[in-house]
VEXVEXFI-149105 format. One record per residue: residue in three letters; y negated, z, x negated of N, C-alpha, C in turn. Coordinates in steps of 0.05 Angstrom, whole numbers, plus 5000, padded with zeros to 4 digits. Each point is the difference from the previous one (the first is absolute). Layout:
N
alaYZXYZXYZX/...
***
This chain:
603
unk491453376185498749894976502149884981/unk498449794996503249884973499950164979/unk502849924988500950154971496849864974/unk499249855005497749924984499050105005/unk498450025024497250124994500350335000/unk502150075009501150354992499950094959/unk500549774994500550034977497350034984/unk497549765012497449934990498950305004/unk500350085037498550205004500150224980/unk502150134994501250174971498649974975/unk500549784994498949964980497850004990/unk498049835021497650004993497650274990/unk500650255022499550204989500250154976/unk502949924978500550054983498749854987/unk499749754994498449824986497450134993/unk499050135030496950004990499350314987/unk502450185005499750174975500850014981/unk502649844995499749944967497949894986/unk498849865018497949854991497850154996/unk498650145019498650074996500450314970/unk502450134996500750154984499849904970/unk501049715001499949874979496749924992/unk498849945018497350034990498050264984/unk501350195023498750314994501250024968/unk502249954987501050084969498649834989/unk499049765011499049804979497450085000/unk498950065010497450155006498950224982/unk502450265007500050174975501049914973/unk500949814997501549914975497649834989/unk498649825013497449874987497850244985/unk500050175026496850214988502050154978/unk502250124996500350034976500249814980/unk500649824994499649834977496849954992/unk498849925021496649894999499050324996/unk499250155019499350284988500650104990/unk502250094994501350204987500649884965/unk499549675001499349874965497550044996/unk498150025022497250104992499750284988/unk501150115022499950284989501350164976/unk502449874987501449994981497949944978/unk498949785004498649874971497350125002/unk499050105017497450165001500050224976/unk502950145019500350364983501349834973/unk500949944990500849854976497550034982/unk498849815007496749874978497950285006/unk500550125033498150194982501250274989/unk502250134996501250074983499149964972/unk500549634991500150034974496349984995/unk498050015023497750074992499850285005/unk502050175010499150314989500750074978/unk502649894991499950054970498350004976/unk498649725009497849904982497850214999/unk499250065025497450195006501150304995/unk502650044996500350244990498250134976/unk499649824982498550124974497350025007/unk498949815020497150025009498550085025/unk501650125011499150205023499350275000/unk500850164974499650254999496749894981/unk498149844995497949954992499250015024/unk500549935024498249925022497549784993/unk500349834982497649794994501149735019/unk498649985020499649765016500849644981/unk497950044979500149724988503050054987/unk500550174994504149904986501550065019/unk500250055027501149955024500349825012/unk497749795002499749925017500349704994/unk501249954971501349754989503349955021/unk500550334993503149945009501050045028/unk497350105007499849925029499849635011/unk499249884989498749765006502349864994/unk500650024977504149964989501649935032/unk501050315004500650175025499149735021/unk498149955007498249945025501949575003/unk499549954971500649785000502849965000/unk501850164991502649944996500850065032/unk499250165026501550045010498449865031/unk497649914987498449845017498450205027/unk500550184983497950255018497849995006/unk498650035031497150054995497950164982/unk501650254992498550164989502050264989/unk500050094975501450124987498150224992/unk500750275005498850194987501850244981/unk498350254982501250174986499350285008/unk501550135019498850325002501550174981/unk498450264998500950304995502450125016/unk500650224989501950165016499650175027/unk496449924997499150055030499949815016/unk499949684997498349915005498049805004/unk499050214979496549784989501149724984/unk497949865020500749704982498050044974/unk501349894982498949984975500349734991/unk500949885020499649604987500349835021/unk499149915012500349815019500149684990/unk500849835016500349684992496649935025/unk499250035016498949965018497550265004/unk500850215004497850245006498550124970/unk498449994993499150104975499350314999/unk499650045026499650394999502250114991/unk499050104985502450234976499450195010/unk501750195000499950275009500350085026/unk500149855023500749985027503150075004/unk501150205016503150055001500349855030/unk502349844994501149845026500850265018/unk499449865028499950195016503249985018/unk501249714996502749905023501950194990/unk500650175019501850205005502249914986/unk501449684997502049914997499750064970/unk497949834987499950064975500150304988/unk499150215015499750234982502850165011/unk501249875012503450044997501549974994/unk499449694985501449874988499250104960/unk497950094999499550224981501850194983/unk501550085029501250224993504049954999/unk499749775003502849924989501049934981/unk502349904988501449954977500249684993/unk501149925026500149785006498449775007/unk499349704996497949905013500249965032/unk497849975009500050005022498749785015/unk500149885018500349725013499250055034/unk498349885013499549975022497749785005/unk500449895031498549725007496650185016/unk498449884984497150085022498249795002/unk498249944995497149814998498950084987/unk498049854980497749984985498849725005/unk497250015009498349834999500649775021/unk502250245022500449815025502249844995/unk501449994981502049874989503150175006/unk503049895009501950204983501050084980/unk498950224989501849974973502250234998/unk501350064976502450154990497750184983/unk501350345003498550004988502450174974/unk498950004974501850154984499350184977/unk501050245011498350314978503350004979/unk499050064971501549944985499750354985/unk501850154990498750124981499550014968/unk498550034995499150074966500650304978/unk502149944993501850184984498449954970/unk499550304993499150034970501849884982/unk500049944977501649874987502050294982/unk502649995003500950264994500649944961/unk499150234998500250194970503950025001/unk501249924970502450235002498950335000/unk501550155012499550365003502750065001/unk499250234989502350175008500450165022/unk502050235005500650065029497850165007/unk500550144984497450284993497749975010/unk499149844977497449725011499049945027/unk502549895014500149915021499750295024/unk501150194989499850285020497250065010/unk499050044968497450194996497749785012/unk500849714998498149855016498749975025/unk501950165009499349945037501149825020/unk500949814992500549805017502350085024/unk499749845012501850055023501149805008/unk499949864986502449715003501750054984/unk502549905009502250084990500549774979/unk498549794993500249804978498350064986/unk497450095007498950214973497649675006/unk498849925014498649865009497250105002/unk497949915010497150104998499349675007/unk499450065032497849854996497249995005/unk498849764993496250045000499849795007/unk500749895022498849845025501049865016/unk499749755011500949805017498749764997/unk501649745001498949755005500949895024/unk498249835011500449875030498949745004/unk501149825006500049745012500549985025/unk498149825007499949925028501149665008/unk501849965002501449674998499949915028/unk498949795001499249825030503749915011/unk500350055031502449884999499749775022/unk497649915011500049805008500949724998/unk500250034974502749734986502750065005/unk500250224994503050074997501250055039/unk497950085023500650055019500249685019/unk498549804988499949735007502149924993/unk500949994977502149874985503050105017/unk499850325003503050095021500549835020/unk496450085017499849915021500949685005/unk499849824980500549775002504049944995/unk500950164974502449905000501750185024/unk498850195008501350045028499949895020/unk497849825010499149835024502249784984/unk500349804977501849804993503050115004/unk500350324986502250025009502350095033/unk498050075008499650035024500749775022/unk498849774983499649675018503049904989/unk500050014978504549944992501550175012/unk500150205007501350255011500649945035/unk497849835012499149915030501849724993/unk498949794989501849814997502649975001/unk500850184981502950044991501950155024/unk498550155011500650165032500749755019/unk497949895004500149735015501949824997/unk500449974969502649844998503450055010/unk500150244987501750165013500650135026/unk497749985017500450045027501649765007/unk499049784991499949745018503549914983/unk500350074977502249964993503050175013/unk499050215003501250225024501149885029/unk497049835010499549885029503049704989/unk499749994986501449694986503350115007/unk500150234986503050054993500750135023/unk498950175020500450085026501149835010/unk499149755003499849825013503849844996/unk499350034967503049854995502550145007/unk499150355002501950045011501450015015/unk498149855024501949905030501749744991/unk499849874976500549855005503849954997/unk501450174992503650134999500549895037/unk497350065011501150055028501049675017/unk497149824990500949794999501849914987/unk501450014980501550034980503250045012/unk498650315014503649965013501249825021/unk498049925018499949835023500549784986/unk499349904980501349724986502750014990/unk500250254983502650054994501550015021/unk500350165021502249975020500449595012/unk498049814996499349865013502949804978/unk499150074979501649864971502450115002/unk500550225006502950185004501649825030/unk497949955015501649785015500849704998/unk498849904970499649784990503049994991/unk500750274986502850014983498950024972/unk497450085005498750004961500650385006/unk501250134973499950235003498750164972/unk497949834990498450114979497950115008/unk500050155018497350175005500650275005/unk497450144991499750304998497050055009/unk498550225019497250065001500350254986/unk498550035000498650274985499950285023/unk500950304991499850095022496850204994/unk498649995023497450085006500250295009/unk501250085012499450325008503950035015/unk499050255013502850175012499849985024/unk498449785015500950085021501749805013/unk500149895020501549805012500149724989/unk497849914996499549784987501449974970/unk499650284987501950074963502249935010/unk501850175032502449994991501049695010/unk498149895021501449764996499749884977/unk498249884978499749994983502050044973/unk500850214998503850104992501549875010/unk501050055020500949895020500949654997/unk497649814990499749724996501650014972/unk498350154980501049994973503150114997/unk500150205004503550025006502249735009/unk499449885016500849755019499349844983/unk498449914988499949724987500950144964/unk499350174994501749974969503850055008/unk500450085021503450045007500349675001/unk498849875008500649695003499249884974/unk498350064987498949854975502350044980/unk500850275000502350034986503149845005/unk500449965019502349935014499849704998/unk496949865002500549745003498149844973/unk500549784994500349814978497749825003/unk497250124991498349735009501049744990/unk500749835007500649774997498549714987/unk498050085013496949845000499250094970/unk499950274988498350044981501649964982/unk502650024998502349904977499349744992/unk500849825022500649745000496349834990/unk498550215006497649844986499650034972/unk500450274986500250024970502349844989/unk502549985014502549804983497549705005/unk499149905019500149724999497849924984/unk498350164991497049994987500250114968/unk501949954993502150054973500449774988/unk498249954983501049754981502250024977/unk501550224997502050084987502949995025/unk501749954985502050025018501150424999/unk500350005028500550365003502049985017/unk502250285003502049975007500850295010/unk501850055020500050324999503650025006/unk500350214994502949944998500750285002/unk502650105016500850235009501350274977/unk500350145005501650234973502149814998/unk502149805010501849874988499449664989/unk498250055008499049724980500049755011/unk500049975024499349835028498049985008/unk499949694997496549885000499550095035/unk497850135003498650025031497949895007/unk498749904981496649845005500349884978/unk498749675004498849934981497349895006/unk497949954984497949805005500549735001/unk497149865010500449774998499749844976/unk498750124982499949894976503450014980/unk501550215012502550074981502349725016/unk498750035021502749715017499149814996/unk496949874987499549714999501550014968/unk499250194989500650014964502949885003/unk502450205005502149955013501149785011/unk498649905018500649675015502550265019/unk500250155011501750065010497950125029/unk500649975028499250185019499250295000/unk498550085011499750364992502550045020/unk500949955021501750035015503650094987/unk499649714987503349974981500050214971/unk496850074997500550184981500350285005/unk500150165032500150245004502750045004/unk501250314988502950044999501949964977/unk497949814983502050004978499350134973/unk501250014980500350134980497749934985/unk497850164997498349914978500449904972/unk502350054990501150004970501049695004/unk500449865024500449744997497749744995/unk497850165004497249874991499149844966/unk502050284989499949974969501349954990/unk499749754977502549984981501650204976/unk498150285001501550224990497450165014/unk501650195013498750335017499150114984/unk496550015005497650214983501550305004/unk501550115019501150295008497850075012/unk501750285015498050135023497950164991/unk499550165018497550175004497149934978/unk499250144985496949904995501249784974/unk498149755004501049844982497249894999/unk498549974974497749844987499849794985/unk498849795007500449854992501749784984/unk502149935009502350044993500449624999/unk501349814984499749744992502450015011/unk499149745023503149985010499449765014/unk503049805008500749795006500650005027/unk497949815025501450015027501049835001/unk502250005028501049824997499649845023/unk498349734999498049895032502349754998/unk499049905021501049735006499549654988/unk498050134983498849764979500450134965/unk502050115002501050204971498650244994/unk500550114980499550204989497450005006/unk498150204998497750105005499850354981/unk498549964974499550114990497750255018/unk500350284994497350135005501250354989/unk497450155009499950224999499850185020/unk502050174994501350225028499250214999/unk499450115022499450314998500650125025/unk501150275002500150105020500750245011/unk499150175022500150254999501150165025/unk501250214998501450095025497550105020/unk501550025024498850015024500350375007/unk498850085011501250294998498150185033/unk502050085006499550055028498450374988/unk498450165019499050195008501550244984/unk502449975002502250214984500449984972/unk499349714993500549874973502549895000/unk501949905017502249865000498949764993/unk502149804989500049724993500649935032/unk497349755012500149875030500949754984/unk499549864983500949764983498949894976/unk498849834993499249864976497849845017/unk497049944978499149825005499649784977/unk499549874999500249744972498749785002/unk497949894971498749864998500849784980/unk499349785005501149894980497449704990/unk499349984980497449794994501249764981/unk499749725007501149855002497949974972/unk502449884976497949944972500849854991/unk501049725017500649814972499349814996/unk497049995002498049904988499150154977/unk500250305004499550114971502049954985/unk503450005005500949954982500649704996/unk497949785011500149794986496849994978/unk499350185014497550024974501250064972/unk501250175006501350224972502249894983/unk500949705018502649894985497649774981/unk497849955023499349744992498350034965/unk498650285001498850174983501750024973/unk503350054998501450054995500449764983/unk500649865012500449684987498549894988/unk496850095007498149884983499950174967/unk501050205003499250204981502749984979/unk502649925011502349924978498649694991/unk498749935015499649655003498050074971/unk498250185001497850014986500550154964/unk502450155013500250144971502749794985/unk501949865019501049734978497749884992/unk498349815014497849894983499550134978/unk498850234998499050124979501750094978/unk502450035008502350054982500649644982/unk499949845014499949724986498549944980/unk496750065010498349924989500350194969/unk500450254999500750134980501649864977/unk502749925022501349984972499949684991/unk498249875012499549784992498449974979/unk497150225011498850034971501450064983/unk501050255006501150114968503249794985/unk500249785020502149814985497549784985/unk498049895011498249954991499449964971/unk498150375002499650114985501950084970/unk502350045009502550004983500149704979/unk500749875019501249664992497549994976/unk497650035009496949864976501250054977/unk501450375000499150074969502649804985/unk501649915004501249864978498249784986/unk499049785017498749754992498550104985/unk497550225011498550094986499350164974/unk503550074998499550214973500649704977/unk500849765010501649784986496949854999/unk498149925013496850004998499250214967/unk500050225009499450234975500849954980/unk502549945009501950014964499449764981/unk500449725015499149814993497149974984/unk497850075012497749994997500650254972/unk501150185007498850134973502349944977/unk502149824997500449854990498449814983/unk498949845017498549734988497750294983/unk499450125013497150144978501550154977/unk502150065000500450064972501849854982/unk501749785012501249874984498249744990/unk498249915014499049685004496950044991/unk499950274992496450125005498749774973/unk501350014980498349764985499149665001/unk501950015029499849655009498649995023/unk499050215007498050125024496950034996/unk498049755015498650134989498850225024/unk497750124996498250225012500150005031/unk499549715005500249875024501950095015/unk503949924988501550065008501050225001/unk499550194979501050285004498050185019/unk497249845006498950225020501949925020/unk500349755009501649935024502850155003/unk500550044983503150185006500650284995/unk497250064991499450265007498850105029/unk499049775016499750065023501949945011/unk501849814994502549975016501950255005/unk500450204967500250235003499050205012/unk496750005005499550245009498750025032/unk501049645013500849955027503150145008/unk501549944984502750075004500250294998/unk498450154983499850285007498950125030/unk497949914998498850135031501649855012/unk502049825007501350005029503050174998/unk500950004970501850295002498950265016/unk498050004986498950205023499150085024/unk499649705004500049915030502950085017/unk501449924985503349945007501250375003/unk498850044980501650334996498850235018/unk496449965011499150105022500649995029/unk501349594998500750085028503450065010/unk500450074981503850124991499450275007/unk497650154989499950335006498549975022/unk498649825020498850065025502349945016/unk502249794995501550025013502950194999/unk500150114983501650234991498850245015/unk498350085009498950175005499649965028/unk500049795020500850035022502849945013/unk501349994978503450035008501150144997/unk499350144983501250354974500550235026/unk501250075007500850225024498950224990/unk498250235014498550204992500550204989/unk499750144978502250274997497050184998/unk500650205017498450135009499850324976/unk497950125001501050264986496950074995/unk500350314990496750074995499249894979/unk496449894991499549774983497650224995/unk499650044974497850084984497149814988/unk499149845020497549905000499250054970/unk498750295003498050024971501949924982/unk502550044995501449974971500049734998/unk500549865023500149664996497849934988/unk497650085005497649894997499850054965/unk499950234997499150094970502849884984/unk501849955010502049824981499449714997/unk498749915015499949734996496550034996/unk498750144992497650044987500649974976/unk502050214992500950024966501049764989/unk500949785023501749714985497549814996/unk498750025020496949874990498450024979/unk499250234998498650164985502149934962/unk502750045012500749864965499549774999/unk500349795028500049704995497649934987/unk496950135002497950004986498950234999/unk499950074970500750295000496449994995/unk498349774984497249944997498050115025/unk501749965032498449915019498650365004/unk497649995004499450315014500150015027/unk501850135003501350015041499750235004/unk498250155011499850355018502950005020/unk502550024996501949995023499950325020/unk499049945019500150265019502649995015/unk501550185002502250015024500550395016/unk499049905025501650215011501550124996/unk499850254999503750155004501650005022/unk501650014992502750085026499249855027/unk500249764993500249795019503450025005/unk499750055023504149985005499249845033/unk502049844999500449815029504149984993/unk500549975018503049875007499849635002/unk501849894980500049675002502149904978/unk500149834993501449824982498950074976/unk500250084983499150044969499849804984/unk501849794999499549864985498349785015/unk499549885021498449885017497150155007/unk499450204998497850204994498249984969/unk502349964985499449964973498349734992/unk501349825022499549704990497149885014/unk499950165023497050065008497450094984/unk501050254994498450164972499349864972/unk502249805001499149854974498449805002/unk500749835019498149755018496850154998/unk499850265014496950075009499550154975/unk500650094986499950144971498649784978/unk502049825004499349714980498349905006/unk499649955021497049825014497450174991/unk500850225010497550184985499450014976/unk501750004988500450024966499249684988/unk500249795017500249784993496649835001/unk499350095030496549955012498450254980/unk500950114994497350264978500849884969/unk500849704994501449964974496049904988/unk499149975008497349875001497650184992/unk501550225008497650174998500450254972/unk498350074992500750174966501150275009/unk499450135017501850205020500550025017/unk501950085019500450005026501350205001/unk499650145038501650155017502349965009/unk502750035012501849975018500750185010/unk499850045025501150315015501849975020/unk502450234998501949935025499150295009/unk500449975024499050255017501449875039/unk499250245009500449975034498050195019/unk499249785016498250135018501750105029/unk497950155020501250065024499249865021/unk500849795014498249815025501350125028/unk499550115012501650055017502150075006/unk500550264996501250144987502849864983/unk500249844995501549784984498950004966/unk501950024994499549904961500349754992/unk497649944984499049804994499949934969/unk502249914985499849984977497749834989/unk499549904974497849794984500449994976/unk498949714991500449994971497249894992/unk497550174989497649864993498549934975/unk499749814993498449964977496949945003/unk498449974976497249934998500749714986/unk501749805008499449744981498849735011/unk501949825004498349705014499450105023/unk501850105014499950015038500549575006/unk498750115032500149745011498450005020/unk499449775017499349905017501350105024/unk498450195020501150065017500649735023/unk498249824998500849845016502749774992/unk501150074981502949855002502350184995/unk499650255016501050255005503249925006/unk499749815020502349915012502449834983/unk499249944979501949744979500950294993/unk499450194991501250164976502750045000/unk502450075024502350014998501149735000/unk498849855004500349715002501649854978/unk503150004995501349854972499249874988/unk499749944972497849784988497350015006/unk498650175018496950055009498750234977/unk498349744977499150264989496949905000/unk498650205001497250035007497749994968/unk502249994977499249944976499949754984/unk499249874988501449724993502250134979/unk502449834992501450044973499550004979/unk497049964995499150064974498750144996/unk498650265025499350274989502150175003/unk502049965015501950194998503349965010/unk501849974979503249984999501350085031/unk500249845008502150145026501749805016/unk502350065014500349765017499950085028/unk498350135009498950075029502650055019/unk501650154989503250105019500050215002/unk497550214976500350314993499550065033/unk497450015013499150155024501749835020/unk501649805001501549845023502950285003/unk500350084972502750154991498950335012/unk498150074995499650255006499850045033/unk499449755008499350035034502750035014/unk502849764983502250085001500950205002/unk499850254985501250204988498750165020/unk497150065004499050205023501549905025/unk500949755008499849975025502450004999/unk502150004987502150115005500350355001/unk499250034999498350404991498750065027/unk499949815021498050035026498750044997/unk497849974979496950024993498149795001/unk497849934999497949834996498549994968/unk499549834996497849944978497449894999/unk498750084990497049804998498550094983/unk497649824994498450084980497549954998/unk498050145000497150034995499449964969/unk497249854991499549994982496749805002/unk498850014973498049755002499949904969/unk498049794999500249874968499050174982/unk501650084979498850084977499550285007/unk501150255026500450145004502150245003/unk501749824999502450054993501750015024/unk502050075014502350005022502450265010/unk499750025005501650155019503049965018/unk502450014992502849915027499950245008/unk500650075025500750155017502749935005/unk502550215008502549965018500350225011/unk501850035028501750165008502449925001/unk501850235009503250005001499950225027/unk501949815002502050025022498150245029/unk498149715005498350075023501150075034/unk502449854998501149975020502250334997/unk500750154983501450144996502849965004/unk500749754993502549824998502450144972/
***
């Protein structure tokens, strides 16, 4: 007989008594859950209807029985529930109306005489049911011991009882219902057998298969391939040849150098790789490291790896390491890495080494480089062009001023109305572009000014430049709210110049109205702090949201309100040198809101 079907024969007999054993527990394990929850919840409910009928059984009156019988009948879905004596005699039935008749079933007038309820399966009305005698305990008096002597009793809990209640519960549901999840479980139990036989039959099967296995292996062992091993199956002749093969081909596996499986991982290497001995003598390279190279893999075995580089990354583990090769079309920038080789004992067998060719990244990074000096001279120009600009005006211009207010006070009687409005606007043109001139001196001062960093007291800034307002019109009614203990790290005096910008604007849009709010405060957005500066005055138009940092972009005309539109261009400055953002919500005649953060980036 073969080793298979020796094995099936065995087995199969075991199969079919676990199997069948595993059914027999599931079997008893169903009728307890299904019966034994019947029978649980039966003695339960009628329990708590002997309690009930405790007060009304020593009356023996049928009509106050026979409520809590019907109770009883429905809760436990009983055919018929009755109430006897301590003999006995029914005195309430759900179904029989003769009173006074003593049940005659042996079971019951046995169950009489116990402590306990009592439970057993019979018929009524041709039906199966459960049947269940409960007893009815007097309701106990506190007594004393004495009491309890001279009483009589002979229960040792000092108990007395005066009757029994009994239910009769159909289990035809409950014996269908077993009967059914045992036939389903029964049919998974058969299935699942089946599967596992046949998975059994499957893996039997594969176990011959080492045997073919070795017959190939010896076939490959004559090829000169010595990567094979079978599996050993048993002790007898066949195991020890089996040993026997595996002994013989790992003594050779060890001894010899697949060649084939080396030479396919070096050549399928888009990195140049290299292996090199404990003295640092190239022994392999790929083909990607000899085209890099322009040199033969041939002319490169034997020599010194350290001649590759225009300065030696050094030995053993080396990570990523910036270094210069040295090919036949120049230098060749990349990144080196590489790690010792280590035989069974943990001796150093040699080095192996990678190296990734990047100089395309580092023509990205020069080219990047150049744009970004390229970008910050521009911007360094444009600076000081304005601010030479800006500089040069104020002479002509204060010589505009002086002049003009010359002619109005020396000439004012040869002037008429005409002319002195005219040179009072000539003057009070020449003012607003001083201030033109002097805003964009502090926007540009303020992105050249080198940062001096240190802790900055928010709230104090705010309520100090409240108090300079508040004297500049001391008339105006301003509610100024400020946070406490606003502390951030930044430029203080560039922090300051922010606070005054969004302070004044506020103070400046509520000039219109007979009182106004301004509140500095900070919210939490993610877990990030969110400073603000808000008033109830003009507001604006959310839809020209976008002009507002905008230089010269003001969203007011100049004749409802003084400004030269550089304040919010200056504050966007000052945050964004601070690595923060700005913006602002608001609507007409509702008043506005700036939001900023600092230093989002944690710069």
């Amino acid at each position: 007989m073969k080793l298979q079907n020796k094995f099936l024969a065995l087995l199969l007999p075991a199969g079919l008594f676990a199997g069948a054993l595993i059914l027999f527990l599931i079997q008893r394990s169903v009728h307890a859950v299904i019966i034994g929850g019947l029978e649980r919840s039966a003695v339960v409910l009628a329990r708590a209807a002997a309690q009930e009928a405790a007060v009304l059984l020593p009356k023996g009156r049928e009509q106050d029985l026979l409520p809590i019988l019907q109770s009883l009948q429905r809760r436990v879905g009983a055919l018929s529930a009755a109430a006897l004596d301590p003999a006995g005699r029914i005195l309430a039935h759900t179904t029989v109306t003769e009173k006074g008749k003593t049940d005659s079933d042996p079971r019951v007038l046995y169950a009489l005489k116990e402590d306990e309820p009592a439970l057993w399966q019979g018929e009524e009305r041709s039906e199966p049911v459960l049947v269940v005698v409960v007893p009815v305990w007097a309701p106990q008096a506190p007594t004393s011991v004495e009491a309890f002597m001279l009483s009589g009793e002979t229960s040792v809990e000092g108990r007395k009882r005066i009757g029994s209640l009994t239910a009769s519960v159909p289990l035809a549901s409950a014996r269908e219902t077993e009967g059914r999840i045992i036939r389903e479980i029964s049919m998974i139990v058969l299935a699942i057998g089946a599967i596992v036989f046949g998975l059994v039959v499957i893996l039997v099967r594969g176990m011959l298969a080492p045997i073919r296995s070795l017959m190939s292996g010896i076939a490959r062992i004559g090829e000169g391939r010595y990567d094979v091993e079978v599996p050993v199956l048993s002790r007898d002749e066949l195991g020890d040849l089996a040993e026997s093969f595996n002994s013989m081909s790992g003594a050779l596996a060890r001894t010899t150098v697949s060649k084939e499986y080396v030479e396919g991982i070096l050549e399928n290497m888009n990195d140049l790789l290299v292996v090199i001995d404990p003295a640092g003598r190239i022994q392999t390279v790929n083909h990607a490291a000899a085209e890099a190279l322009g040199v033969p893999a041939e002319d490169l075995v034997g020599r010194p790896l350290s001649e590759l580089f225009s300065t030696p990354p050094g030995d053993g583990d080396v990570r990523d390491a910036e270094v210069v090769l040295n090919t036949r079309n120049g230098p060749m920038p990349a990144l080196y890495s590489s790690s010792p080789l280590r035989a069974r004992d943990g001796s150093v067998r040699g080095y192996i080494g990678v190296a990734k060719d990047i100089t395309e990244r580092k023509r990205t990074e020069e080219a990047l480089l150049a744009a970004k000096l390229a970008a910050e001279a521009s911007s360094r120009e444009l600076e000081a062009f304005s601010y030479s600009v800006a500089h040069d005006l104020r002479a002509p211009l204060r010589s505009v001023d002086g002049f003009s207010k010359i002619l109005l006070d020396a000439y004012a009687d040869k002037l008429d109305d005409t002319a002195k409005d005219y040179l009072r606007r000539v003057r009070g043109g020449s003012k607003k572009m001083s201030e033109l001139i002097d805003d964009l001196l502090n926007l540009s001062r303020i992105t050249r000014s080198a940062l001096t960093l240190a802790s900055v007291d928010l709230s104090a800034l705010a309520r100090e430049i409240g108090a300079e307002l508040l004297k500049a019109e001391p008339v105006r009614r301003v509610e100024l709210v400020v946070a406490p203990d606003l502390q951030t790290r930044g430029d203080a005096s560039l922090l300051r110049v922010a606070l005054v910008n969004l302070l004044g604007n506020s103070w400046k849009y509520t000039s219109k109205h007979a009182s106004a709010r301004v509140e500095f405060g900070v919210e939490r957005r993610d877990g990030r702090s969110v400073y603000f500066v808000r008033d109830d005055g003009a507001g604006f138009d959310m839809a020209f949201s976008k002009r507002l940092f905008q230089p010269f972009s003001r969203l007011h005309g100049g004749g409802e309100f003084e400004g030269t539109g550089i304040g919010l261009a200056t504050v966007q400055r000052v945050v964004s040198r601070h690595d923060g953002r700005v913006w602002g919500e608001g609507a007409v005649e509702r008043g506005a809101t700036f939001y900023f953060t600092l230093w989002e980036g944690k710069s």
